[in-house]
N, C-alpha and C positions, 0 to 999 in steps of 0.2 A: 418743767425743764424740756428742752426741745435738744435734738443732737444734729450737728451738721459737721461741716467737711472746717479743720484748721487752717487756714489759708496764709495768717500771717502773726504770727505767735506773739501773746500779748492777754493781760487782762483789764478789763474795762466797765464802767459801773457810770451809770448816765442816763438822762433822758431821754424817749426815744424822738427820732426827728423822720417821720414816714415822708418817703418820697415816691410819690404817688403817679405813674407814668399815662401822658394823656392818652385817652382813645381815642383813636383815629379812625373813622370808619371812611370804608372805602366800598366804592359803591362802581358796577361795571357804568353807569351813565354816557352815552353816548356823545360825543360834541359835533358840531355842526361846522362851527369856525375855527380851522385846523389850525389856522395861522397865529390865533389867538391863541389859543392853548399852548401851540409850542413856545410865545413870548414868555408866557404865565410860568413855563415851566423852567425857562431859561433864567427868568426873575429870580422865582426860587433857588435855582443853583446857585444864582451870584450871592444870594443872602447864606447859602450853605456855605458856600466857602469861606466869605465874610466872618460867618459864626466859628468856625473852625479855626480861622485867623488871630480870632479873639483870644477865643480859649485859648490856643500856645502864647498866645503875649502875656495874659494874665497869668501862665503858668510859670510861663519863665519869670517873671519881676516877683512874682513869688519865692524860687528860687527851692522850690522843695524837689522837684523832680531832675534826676540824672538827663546828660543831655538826649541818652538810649533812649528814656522812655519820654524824653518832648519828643521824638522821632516817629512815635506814634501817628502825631500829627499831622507829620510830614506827609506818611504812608494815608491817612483820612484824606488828605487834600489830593492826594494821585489818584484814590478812588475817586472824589468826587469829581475830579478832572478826565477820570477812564474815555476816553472816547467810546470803547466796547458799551462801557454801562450806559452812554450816555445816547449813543446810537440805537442803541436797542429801543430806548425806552420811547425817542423818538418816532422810529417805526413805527410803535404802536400806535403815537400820536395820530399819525399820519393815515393810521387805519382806523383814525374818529373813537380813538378807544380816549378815556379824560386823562391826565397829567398824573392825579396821583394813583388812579385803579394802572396805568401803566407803568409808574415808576415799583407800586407794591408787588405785580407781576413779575416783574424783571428781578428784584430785590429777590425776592423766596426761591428761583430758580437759580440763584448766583449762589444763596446763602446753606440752601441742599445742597448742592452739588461741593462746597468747601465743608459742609460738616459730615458729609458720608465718605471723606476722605480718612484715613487712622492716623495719618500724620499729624501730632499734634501742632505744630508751626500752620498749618494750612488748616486748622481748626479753626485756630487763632483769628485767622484771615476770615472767616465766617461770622465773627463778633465785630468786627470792623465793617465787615458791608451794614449788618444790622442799624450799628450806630450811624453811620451816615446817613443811609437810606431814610431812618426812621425821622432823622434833622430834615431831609429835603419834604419828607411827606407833610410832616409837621407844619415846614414855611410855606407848602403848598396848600395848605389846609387853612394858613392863618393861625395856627394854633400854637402857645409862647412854653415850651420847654423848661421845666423848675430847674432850679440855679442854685444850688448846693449852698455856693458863695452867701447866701444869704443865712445862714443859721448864728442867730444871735445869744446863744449860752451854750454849753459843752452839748454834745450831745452823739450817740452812738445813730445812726445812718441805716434805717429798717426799709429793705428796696427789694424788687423782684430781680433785679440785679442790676447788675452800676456798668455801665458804659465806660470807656477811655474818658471819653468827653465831661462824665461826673465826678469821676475819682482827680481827675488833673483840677474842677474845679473846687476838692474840699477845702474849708479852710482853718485854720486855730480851732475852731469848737468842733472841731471832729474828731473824736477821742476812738472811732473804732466803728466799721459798719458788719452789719449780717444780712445776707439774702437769701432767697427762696432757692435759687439756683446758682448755677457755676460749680469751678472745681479749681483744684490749688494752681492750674497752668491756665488759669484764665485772665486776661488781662491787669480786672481787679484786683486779682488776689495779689499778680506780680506787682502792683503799683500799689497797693497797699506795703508791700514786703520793702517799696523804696521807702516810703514814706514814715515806713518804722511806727504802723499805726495797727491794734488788731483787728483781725478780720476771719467770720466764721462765714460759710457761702455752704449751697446745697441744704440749707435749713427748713427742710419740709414743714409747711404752717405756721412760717413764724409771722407772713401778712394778714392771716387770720389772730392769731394771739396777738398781736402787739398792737398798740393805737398811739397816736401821735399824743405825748405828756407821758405816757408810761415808762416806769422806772425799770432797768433794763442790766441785768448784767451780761457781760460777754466773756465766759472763757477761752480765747482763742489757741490757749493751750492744752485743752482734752475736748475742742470743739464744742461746747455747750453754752446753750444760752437758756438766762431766768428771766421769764418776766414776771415781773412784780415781787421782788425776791423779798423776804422777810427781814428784820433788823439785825437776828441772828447772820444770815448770810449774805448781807451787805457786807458785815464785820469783817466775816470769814474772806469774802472775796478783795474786800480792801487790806486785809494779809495779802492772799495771796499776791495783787498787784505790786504789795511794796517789794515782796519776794521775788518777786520776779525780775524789779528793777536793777535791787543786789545781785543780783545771778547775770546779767547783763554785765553791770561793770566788773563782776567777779569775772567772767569770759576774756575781756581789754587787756587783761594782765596777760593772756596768755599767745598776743599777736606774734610776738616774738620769740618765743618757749621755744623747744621740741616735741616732737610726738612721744614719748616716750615712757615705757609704762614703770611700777613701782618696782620693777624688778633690773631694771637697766635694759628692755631688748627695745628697740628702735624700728619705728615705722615711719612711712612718710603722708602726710593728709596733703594731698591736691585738689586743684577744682576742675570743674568739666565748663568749658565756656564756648560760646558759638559765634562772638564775634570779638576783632580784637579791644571794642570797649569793655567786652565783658571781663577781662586781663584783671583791671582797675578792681575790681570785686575780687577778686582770690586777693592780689595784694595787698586790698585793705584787710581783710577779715585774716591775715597770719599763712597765705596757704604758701605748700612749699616746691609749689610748681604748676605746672598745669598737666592732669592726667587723661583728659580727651579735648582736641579742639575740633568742635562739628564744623569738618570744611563746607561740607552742605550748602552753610548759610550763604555764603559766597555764590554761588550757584544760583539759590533761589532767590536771592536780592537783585539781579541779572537779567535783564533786557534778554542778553545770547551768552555763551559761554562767556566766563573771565577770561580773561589775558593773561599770558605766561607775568609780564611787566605785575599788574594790576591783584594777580594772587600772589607774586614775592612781594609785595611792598603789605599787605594785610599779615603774611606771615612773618616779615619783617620786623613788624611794630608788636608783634603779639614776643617773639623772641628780644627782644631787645628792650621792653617791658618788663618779664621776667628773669632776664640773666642776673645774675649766673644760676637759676633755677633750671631745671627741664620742662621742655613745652613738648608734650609728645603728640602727634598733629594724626587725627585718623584720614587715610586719604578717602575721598567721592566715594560716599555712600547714599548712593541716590539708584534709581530706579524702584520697581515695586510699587511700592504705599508715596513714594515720593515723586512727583513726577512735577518734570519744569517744562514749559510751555514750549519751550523753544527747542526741546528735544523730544520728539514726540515718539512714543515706545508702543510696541504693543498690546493690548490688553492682556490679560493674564487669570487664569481662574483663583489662582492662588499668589498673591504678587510677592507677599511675605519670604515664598518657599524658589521666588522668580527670577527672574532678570535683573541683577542688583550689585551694588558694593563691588566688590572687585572682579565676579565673572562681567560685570557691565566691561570694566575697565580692561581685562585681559582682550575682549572682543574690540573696544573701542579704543587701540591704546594711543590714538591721535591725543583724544584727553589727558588718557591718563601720564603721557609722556610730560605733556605742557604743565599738570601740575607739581608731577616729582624735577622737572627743570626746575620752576617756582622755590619748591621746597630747598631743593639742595644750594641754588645761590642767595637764599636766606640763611641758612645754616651757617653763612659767618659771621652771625651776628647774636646770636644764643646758644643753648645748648637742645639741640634738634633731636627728638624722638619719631621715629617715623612709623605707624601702625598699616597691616590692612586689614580690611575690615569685611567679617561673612566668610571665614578660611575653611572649606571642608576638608580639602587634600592636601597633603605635601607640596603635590604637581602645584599646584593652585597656590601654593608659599612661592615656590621657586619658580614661578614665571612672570611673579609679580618681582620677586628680588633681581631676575635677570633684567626685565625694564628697568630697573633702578640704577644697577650696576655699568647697565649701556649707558642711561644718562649723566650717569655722574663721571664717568669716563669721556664721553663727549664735553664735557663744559671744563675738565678739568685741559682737554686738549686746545682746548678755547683759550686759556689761559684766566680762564675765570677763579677767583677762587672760592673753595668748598673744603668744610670742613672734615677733620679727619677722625672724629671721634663721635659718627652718628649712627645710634643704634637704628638697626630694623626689625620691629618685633609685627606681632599680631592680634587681633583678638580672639579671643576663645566665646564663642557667643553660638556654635553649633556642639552638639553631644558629641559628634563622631571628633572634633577636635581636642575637646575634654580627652575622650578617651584615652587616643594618642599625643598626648601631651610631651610624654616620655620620648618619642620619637620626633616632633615638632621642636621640643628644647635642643635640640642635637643643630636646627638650623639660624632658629627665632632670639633674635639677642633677647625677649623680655616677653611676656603676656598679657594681656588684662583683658578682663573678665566680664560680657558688657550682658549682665544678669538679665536685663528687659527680654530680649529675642531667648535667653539662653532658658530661663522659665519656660517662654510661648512653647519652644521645640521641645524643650525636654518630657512637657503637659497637653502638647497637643492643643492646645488652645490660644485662639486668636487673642491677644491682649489688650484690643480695643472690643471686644465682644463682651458686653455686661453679661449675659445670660450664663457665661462661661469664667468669669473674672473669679470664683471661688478657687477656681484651681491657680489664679495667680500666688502662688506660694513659695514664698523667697527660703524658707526656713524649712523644709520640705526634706526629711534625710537620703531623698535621692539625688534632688541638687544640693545638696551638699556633699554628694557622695563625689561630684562630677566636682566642686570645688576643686574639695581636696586631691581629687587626679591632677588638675590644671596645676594647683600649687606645685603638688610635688615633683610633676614633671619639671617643672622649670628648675627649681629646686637641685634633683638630679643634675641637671646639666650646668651647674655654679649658675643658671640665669634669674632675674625675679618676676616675680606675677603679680601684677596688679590688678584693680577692678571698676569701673567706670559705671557700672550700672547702680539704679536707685538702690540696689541693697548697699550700698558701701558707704551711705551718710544714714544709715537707720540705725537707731540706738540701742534693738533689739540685736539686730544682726551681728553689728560690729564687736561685741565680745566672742562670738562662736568664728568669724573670722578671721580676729586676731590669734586667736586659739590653733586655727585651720594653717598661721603662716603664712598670712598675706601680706605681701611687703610693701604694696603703696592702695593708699583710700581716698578714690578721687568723686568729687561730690559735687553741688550747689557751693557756693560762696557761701551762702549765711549757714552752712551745716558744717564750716572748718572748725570753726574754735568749740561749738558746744562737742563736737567728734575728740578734738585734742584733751578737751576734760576729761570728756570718758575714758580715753586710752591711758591718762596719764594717772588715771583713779586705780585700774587693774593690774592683776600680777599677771605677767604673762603666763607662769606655769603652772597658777590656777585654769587661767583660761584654752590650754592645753588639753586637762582634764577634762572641762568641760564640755568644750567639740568634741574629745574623742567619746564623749556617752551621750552625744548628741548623734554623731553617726551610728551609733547603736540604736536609736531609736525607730518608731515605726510612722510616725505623724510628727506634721507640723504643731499644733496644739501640743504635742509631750515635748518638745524641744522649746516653745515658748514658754510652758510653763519653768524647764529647768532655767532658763535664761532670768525668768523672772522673779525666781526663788532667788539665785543666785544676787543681784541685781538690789535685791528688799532685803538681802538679809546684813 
């Protein structure tokens, strides 16, 4: 048995189909006929694009992938259209360097520099130069890339990892892949997660243990994989698949339900989405609102800043999607670890602790004026939650709520109209905000809680740093000590606290949360209905109890265990 990372939940039992990635060797070789090399290379791009062309047509007459992630493709064809990348590599041309030792050069200095980035969105962007580059080396080389498409009997997909370009081309016999590498925000994993196929990734030596014809199972629900499993536990895992399928359609039933536990108290499960397609996903999966929308993406999809026009018609369609639900919208949370080209920032020794989120916005409020214009002439079209986002001080609430109040006093003089029942809350994502909570509920219509940074601060620890990732600890009775401040502050003042970060759709967490008094759990789309089950399984004034001997605790391991006592028994 091997352990890897769950990527997209699902059990599977199959042959294996090893997809074997060519070697390319690249060699510094000189060229003499500059002219020729750059036709050579120009050749090859027109065939990259060609191939890339391909694959979205065959993806879409297939009809398995969301139009989101054909869009992929889109974004493949603007790299390999980049004039930057494609100039560059030229350059080199021209300095007698060969076509593919300079397009390989160019490639690894584009693909560092997007993965020593923390933001995962521009991680992302680092797997996408990979795949393209890797197609242009390949037509440069002569060399014919393996075709998924062709698997002729079921079979589970054993790779060092899967490309956009591989996963768009699986087809019917692909019952679930595993790789050597990746991690659940990797491409794969997400287009595995559309395609409703499982998928375990990060499986250290499973291209050593597995050979092409070996019999293969795939837990993609406790992330484990057997090769060559016994009769006994083919059995067992062909249980568990049929189990799983009932527990699927047992979830269906509950699109429509409430959040609501066996004891009558009432919560709300929402989703976190970052563009307005992503809408489509909360509303299929039951959710009851939307509880962060990353305006970010807006931004970073972006030649140069949005248009006041061009960001009300995206929040437009995201509220008017969801109505009569609330969409509560975090404003520009950019700088730091996120940076867009077209606004170029200082460097920074610590960007995390930097120039970010809404000190960007206080300083720059030309932006920030144009997006809260945006937001409030959308506002009569849904029901509008208005966040900001990295709140340390009071000062810092109230000078962003004063730009809000200028603007929406100005457009209402305009004769525009704007709605008259739109909350402004914040998020609680620093300590020193936690603490004064009590004093923040007295201005803040609402809170939520965006656990990812409020972990990092709380532990000192950078959350894209592996060496350091042990101290990521959602369950920790200090952060939860900081929790239950945020709750009850808001609480105190008749307001509610919600939560936005990854703790708020984890299965462990969300018992000691609901316990803690949290009144909205806003998540991933595919984490609404199995969260709804859980809530709707528990007694709240069990779960009361058991937070509060959870904040008596000393470690996270004593609080997991009580959770998991709890939980099994």
């Amino acid at each position: 048995m091997l352990k890897g990372i769950a990527a997209s939940a699902g059990v599977a039992i199959a042959k294996v189909f090893k997809l074997e990635t060519p070697v390319l060797h690249v060699t510094e070789e000189r060229v003499e006929d500059v002219n020729a090399e750059l036709a050579r290379f120009n050749a090859a791009l027109e065939k990259t694009l060609a191939d890339i062309e391909g694959i979205k047509e065959r993806a879409e007459k297939a009809g398995k992938l969301k139009p989101e992630e054909l869009e992929i493709f889109d974004a493949h064809l603007m790299m390999a259209n980049d004039p930057e990348l494609k100039g560059q590599i030229e350059t080199l041309i021209q300095d007698h360097d060969n076509a593919v030792h300079a397009t390989d050069t160019v490639a690894k200095m584009m693909i560092q520099m997007f993965e020593s980035m923390d933001n995962e969105y521009f991680k992302a962007r680092a797997a996408d130069i990979k795949d393209v580059t890797f197609r242009l080396r390949a037509n440069l080389a002569g060399i014919e890339i393996p075709d998924l498409g062709l698997m002729k009997e079921d079979s589970i997909v054993v790779a060092e990892d899967l490309t956009p370009s591989d996963t768009a081309q699986l087809n019917s016999f692909a019952k679930g892949f595993v790789t050597e590498i990746g991690g659940r925000t990797s491409h794969s994993a997400i287009m595995a997660r559309s395609l409703e196929i499982p998928a375990v990734v990060g499986t250290e030596g499973i291209l050593k243990a597995a050979k092409a014809g070996d019999l293969i199972v795939l837990d993609a629900l406790k992330g484990e994989v057997i090769v060559n499993p016994t009769e006994e536990e083919v059995a067992l895992y062909q249980k568990k698949a049929a189990d799983y399928i009932q527990y699927r359609n047992d979830l269906k039933v509950l699109k429509d339900a409430e959040s609501i536990t066996t004891d009558g108290h009432k919560v709300d499960i929402v989703g976190n989405i970052g563009t307005p397609k992503d809408a489509d996903g909360v509303l299929a999966n039951g959710g009851e609102g939307v509880g962060l929308y990353r305006t970010e993406f807006l931004y970073m999809n972006a030649q140069a800043l949005p248009t006041e026009d061009e960001q009300f018609e995206a929040y437009k369609e995201v509220l008017e999607k969801m109505a009569p639900h609330p969409v509560v919208v975090r404003t520009l949370d950019i700088g730091g670890d996120k940076a867009l080209p077209y606004l170029p920032l200082d460097p920074e020794m610590n960007p995390f602790l930097g120039y970010r989120a809404i000190r960007l916005c206080l300083d720059r409020k030309d932006i920030f004026r144009t997006q809260l214009r945006a937001l409030l002439r959308a506002s009569a079209y849904g029901k509008l939650r208005i966040m900001f986002p990295m709140i340390a001080t009071l000062n810092e609430f109230r000078a962003g709520k004063q730009v809000y109040e200028e603007e929406r006093a100005k457009l209402i003089a305009e004769g525009v109209k704007v709605a008259d029942d739109i909350e402004v809350g914040m998020m609680v994502e620093i300590p020193a905000s936690a603490v004064l909570a009590d004093q923040f509920g007295k201005e803040a219509d609402f809170f939520s809680i965006g656990t990812n940074d409020l972990i990092q601060y709380s532990m000192a620890a950078d959350r894209g740093n592996q060496k350091v990732s042990y101290l990521y600890q959602p369950l920790n009775p200090s952060l939860l000590r900081l929790i239950k401040m945020a709750i009850d502050g808001a609480h105190k003042n008749g307001k509610w606290c919600g939560m936005c970060g990854e703790m708020a759709g984890d299965p462990i967490s969300a018992p000691v949360l609901l316990g803690l008094g949290l009144d909205e759990f806003s998540m991933s789309a595919t984490s609404i209905l199995p969260a709804r089950k859980m809530i709707n399984s528990l007694s709240y004034a069990e779960m009361k109890e058991v937070a509060a001997k959870a904040l008596e605790m000393s470690t996270m391991e004593e609080v997991k265990e009580l959770v998991g006592k709890y939980l099994n028994d």
